[in-house]
C-alpha positions in Angstrom: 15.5 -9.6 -25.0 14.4 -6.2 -23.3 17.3 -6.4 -20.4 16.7 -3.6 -17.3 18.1 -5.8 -14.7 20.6 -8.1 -14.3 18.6 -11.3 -13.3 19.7 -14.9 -13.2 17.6 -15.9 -16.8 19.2 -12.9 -17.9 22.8 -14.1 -17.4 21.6 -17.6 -18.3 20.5 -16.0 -21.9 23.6 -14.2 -22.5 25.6 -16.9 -21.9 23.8 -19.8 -24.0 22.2 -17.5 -27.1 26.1 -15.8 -27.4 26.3 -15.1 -31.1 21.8 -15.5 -31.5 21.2 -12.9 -28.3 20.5 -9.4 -28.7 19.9 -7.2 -25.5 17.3 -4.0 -25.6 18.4 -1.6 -23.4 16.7 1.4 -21.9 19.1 4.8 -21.2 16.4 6.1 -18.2 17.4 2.9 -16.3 20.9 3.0 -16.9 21.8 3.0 -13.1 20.0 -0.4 -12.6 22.9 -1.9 -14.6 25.6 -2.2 -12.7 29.2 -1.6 -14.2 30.3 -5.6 -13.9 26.9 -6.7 -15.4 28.1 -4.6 -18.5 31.5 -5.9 -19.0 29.8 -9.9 -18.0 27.1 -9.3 -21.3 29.8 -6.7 -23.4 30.1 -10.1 -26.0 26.5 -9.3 -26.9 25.3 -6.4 -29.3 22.8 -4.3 -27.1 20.6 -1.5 -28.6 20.0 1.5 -26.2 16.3 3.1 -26.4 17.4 6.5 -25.4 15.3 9.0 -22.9 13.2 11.5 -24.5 13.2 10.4 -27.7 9.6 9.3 -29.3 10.0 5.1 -29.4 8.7 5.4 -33.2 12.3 6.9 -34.1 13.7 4.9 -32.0 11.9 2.1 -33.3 13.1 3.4 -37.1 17.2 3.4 -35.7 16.6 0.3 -34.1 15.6 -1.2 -37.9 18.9 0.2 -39.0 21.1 -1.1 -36.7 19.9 -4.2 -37.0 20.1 -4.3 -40.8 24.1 -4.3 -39.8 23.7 -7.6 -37.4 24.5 -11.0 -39.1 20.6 -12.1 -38.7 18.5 -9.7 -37.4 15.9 -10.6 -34.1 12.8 -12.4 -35.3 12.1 -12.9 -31.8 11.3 -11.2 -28.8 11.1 -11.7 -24.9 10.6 -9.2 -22.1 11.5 -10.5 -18.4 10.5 -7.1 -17.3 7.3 -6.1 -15.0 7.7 -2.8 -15.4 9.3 -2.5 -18.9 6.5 -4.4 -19.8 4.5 -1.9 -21.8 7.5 0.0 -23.3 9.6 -3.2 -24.3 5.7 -4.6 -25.9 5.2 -1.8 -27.9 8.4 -1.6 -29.0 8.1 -5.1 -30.4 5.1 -4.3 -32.0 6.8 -1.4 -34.0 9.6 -3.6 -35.0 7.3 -6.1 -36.5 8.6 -8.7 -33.8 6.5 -11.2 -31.3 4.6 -9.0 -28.6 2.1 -8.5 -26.1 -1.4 -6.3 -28.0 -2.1 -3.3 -26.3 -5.0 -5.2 -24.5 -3.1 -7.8 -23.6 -0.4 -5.3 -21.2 -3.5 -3.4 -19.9 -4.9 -7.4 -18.9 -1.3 -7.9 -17.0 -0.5 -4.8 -15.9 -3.8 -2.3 -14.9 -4.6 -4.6 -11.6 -8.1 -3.6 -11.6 -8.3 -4.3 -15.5 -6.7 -7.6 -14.8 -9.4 -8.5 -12.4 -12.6 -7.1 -14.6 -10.7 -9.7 -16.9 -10.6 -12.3 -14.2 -14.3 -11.6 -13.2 -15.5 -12.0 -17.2 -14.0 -15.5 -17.3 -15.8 -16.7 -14.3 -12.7 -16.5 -11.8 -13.1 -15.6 -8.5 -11.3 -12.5 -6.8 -11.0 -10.9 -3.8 -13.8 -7.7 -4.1 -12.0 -4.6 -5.6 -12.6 -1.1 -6.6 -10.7 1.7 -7.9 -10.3 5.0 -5.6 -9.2 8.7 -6.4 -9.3 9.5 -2.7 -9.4 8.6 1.5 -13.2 9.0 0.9 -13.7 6.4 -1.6 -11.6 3.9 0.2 -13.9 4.6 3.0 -16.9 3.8 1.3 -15.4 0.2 0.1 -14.6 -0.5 3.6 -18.1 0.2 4.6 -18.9 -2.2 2.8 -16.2 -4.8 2.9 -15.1 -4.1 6.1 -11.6 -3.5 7.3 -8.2 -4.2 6.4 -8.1 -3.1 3.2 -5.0 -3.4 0.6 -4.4 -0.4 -1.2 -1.9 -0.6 -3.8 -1.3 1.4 -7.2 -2.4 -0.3 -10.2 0.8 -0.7 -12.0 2.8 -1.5 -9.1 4.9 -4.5 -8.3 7.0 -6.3 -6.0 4.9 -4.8 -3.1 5.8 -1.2 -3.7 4.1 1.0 -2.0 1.6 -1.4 -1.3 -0.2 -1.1 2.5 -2.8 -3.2 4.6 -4.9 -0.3 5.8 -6.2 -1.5 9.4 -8.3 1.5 9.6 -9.3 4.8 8.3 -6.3 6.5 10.6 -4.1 4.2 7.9 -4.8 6.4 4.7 -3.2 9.2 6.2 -0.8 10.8 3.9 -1.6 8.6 0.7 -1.0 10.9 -2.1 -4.1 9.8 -3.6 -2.8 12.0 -6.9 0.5 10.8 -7.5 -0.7 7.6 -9.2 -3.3 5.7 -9.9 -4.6 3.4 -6.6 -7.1 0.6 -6.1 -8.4 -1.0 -2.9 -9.5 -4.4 -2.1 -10.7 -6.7 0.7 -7.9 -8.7 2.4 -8.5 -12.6 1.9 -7.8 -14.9 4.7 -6.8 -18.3 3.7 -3.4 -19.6 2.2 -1.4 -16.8 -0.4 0.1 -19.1 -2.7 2.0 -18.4 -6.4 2.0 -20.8 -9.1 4.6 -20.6 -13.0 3.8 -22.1 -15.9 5.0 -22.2 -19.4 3.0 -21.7 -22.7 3.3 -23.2 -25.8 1.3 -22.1 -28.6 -1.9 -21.0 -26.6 -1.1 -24.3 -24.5 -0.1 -24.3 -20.4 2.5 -27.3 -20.9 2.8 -27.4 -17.0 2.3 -25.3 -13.4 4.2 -25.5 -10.7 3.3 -24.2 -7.0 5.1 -22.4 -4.8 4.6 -22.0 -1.0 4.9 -18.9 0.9 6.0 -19.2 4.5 5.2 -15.4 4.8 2.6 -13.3 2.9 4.4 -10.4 0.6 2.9 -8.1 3.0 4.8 -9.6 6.1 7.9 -9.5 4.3 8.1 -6.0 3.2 7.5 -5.0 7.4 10.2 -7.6 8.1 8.9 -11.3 8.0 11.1 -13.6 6.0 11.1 -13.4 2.6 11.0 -16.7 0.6 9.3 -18.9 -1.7 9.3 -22.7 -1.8 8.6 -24.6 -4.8 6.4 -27.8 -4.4 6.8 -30.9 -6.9 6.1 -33.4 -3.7 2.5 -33.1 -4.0 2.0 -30.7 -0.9 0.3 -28.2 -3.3 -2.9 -27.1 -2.8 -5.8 -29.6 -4.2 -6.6 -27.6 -7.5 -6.5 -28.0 -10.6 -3.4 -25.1 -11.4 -2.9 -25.9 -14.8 -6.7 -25.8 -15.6 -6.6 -22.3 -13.9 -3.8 -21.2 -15.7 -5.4 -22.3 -18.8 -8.3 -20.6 -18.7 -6.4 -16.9 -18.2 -4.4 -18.2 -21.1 -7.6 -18.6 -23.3 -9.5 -15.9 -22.5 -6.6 -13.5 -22.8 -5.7 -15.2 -26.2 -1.7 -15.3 -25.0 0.1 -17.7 -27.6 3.7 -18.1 -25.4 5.7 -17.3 -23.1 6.4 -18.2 -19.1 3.1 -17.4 -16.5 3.5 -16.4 -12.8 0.7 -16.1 -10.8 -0.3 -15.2 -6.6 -3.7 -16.9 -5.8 -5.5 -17.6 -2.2 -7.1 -21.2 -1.7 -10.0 -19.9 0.6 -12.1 -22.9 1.7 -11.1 -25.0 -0.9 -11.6 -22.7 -4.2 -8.7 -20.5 -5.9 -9.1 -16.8 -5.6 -6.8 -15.4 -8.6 -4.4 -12.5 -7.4 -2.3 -11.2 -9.7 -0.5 -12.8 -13.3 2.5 -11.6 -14.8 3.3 -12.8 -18.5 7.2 -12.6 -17.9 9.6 -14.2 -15.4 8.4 -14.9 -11.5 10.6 -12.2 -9.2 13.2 -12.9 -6.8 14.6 -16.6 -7.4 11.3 -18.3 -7.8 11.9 -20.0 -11.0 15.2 -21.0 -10.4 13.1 -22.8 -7.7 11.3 -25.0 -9.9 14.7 -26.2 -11.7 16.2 -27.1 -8.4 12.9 -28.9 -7.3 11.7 -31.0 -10.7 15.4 -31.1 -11.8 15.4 -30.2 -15.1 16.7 -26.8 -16.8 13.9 -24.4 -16.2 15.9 -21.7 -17.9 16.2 -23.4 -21.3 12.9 -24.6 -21.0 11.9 -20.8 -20.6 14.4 -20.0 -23.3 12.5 -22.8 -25.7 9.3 -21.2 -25.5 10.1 -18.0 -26.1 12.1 -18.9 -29.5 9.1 -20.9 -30.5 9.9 -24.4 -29.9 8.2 -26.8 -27.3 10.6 -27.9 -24.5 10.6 -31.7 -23.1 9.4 -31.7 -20.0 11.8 -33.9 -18.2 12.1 -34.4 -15.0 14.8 -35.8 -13.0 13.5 -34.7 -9.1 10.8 -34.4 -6.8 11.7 -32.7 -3.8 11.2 -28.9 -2.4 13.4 -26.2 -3.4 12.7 -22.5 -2.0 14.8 -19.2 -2.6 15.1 -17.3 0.6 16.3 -13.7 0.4 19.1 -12.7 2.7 18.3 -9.3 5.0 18.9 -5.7 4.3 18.0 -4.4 7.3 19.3 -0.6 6.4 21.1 2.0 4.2 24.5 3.0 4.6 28.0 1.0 4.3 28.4 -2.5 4.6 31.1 -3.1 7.6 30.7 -7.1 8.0 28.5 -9.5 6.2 28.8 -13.5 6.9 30.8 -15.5 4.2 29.0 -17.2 1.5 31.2 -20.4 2.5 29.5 -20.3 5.8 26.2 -20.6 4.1 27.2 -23.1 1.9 28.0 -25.6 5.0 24.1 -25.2 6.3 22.1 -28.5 6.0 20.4 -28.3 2.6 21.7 -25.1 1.4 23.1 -26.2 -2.7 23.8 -22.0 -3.4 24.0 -19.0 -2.0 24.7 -15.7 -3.7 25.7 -12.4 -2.1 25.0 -9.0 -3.7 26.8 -7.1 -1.2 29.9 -7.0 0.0 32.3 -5.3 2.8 33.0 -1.4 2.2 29.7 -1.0 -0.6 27.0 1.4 0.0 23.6 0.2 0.0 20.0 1.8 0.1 17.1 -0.7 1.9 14.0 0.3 0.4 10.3 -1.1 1.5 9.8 -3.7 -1.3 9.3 -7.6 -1.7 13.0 -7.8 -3.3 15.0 -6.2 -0.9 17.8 -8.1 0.0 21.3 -8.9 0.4 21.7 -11.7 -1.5 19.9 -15.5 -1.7 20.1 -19.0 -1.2 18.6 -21.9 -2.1 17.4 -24.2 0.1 16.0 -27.8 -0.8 14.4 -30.8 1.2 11.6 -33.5 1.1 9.2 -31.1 2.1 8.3 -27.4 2.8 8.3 -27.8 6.6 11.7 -28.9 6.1 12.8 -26.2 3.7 11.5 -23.6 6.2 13.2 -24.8 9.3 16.4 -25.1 7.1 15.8 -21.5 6.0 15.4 -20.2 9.5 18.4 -22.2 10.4 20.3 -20.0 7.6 19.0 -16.7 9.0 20.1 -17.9 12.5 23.6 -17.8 10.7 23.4 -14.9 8.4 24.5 -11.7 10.1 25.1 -8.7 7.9 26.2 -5.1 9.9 25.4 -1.7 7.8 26.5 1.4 8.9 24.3 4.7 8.4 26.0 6.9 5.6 24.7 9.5 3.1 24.3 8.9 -0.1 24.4 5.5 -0.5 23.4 3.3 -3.6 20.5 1.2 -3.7 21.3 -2.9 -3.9 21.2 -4.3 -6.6 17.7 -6.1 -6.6 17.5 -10.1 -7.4 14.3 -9.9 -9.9 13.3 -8.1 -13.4 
């Protein structure tokens, strides 16, 4: 399992595959793995892909090291957005489960992932790829304003803007990376998981979001509610999912997906073939009540999972604020949380006396909870009710750490 991050499937892995589990680790990311994480996962055997060293050797150590493992990997899973094309190619050197070359560009180009979109007879909002102000100018002449602008191999909102006009593109570095621009739907943002069993979409399951991604990074709340009460929107998700599955030939593996219902039809966004971000999939365990982490697990070590499930209810992850960078001088108890109507777990990442960095993205946070109730209205109110509570106080300081992010 490629393992950049310490995530809550992650931790779930390690701690049901002890002994069948072994991590792929990636030296230029070293940092992102803090020092506890380490020690937690130091049971497993890890193999560290070092920096500046052509992945082909690597590949040939890797094959070496493993000869010396009890069984060697015949599998392979990658949580990871942006390992995604390292951690695939890796696979595919070490004769193990992976993601064609094709198949990465699909679901990680955005603008390839839409052409593919458009060839299957989806609709999208209307896109185009730009090397400069000029050429996002000449979409919106067409389109109209806003815009989004967004890089093509970003994620989690990352330097990702709604342009309200042509004054917005000042100072895009139109040559850093590469950027693509496309009209701003109105209607209802929505995500929606699934899991795939040999070139099958067993199930989906929708998530709300109170706030677009695009709110949250300038400061709305940030959450996600999972829906198995039937307050999804009226499509056919599974269907949807099932058609990307088909014509981008995928055989396994756990689907997440943003779409807009506009006036009743699904405009697809964006599909990841790896783990939803933040705590979304944990979601979906809390709200069909069933181990969504084993079920993940199942599908990746080729068996099919049973489906069982024990609840119907909403259950939402909402992120906890990081309003700044600097040291942490007071941050409300995770007891406190706990006592909030609905609230069944909270996690903070932070604590009193650590240095943090903010940072403009869709998982910037503090920490999380999870909120459940018999429907999202509820969930929501329950989760403004928490941030009524929550109170964290940062002091400015230099040189201070970035926190530790809650997704792959």
């Amino acid at each position: 399992m490629a393992d950049d991050r310490a995530t809550s499937f992650t931790r779930y892995a390690a701690r049901h595959l002890a002994g069948r589990l072994v991590l792929l680790r990636f030296a230029e990311v070293r940092r992102d793995l803090s020092e506890d994480y380490l020690r937690e996962t130091a049971h497993l055997p890890a193999f560290w892909v070092l920096e500046g060293v052509p992945l082909e050797e690597e590949v040939r150590r890797y094959g070496e090291w493993a000869a010396g493992l009890p069984v060697p990997p015949g599998r392979f899973c990658n949580p990871s957005e942006p390992r995604q094309a390292v951690a695939q190619r890796f696979a595919r050197l070490a004769g193990l489960p992976h993601l064609s070359e094709r198949q990465v560009t699909w679901v990680r180009d955005k603008a390839a992932m839409k052409d593919r979109f458009r060839e299957l007879g989806l609709r999208t909002a209307r896109y185009a790829r730009v090397a400069c102000a000029a050429d996002a100018e000449r979409f919106a002449a067409e389109c109209g304003w806003p815009l989004v602008l967004k890089p093509t191999d970003s994620f989690a909102c990352v330097d990702t803007f709604r342009l309200a006009g042509p004054s917005s593109l000042a100072g895009i570095d139109f040559g850093a990376r590469e950027w693509m621009v496309e009209e701003y739907l109105g209607g209802t943002e929505w995500e929606v998981c699934g899991l795939v069993h040999d070139g099958r979409v067993l199930d989906a399951w929708p998530s709300a979001m109170p706030c677009r991604p695009l709110d949250i990074v300038d400061g709305a709340m940030n959450a996600n509610i999972s829906v198995a009460t039937g307050e999804g929107p009226p499509l056919d998700l599974r269907a949807l999912l099932q058609r990307i599955v088909t014509g981008m030939d995928l055989d396994h593996g756990y689907l997440h997906m943003e779409f807009f219902a506009v006036d009743g039809e699904a405009y697809a966004g964006e599909i990841g073939v790896r783990l939803a971000g933040c705590e979304i999939t944990a979601n979906h365990g809390h709200a069909y009540g069933f181990d969504v982490f084993g079920a993940t697990l199942d599908v990746y070590l080729g068996r099919r999972p049973a489906l069982r499930y024990g609840e119907r209810r909403c259950a939402g992850d909402l992120l906890l604020p990081l309003p700044g960078s600097g040291v942490v001088r007071a941050v409300t108890p995770r007891e406190e949380l706990l006592r909030i109507p609905g609230v069944v777990d909270a996690v903070l990442r932070v604590g009193v006396g650590d240095a943090v960095a903010a940072r403009r993205a869709s998982h910037n946070a503090s920490g999380y909870v999870h909120v459940t109730g018999t429907s999202i209205g509820e969930v929501e109110q329950r989760m403004r009710e928490v941030l009524g509570v929550f109170t964290i106080d940062v002091a400015p300081a230099a040189g201070a750490r970035e926190a530790p992010a809650p997704h792959p």
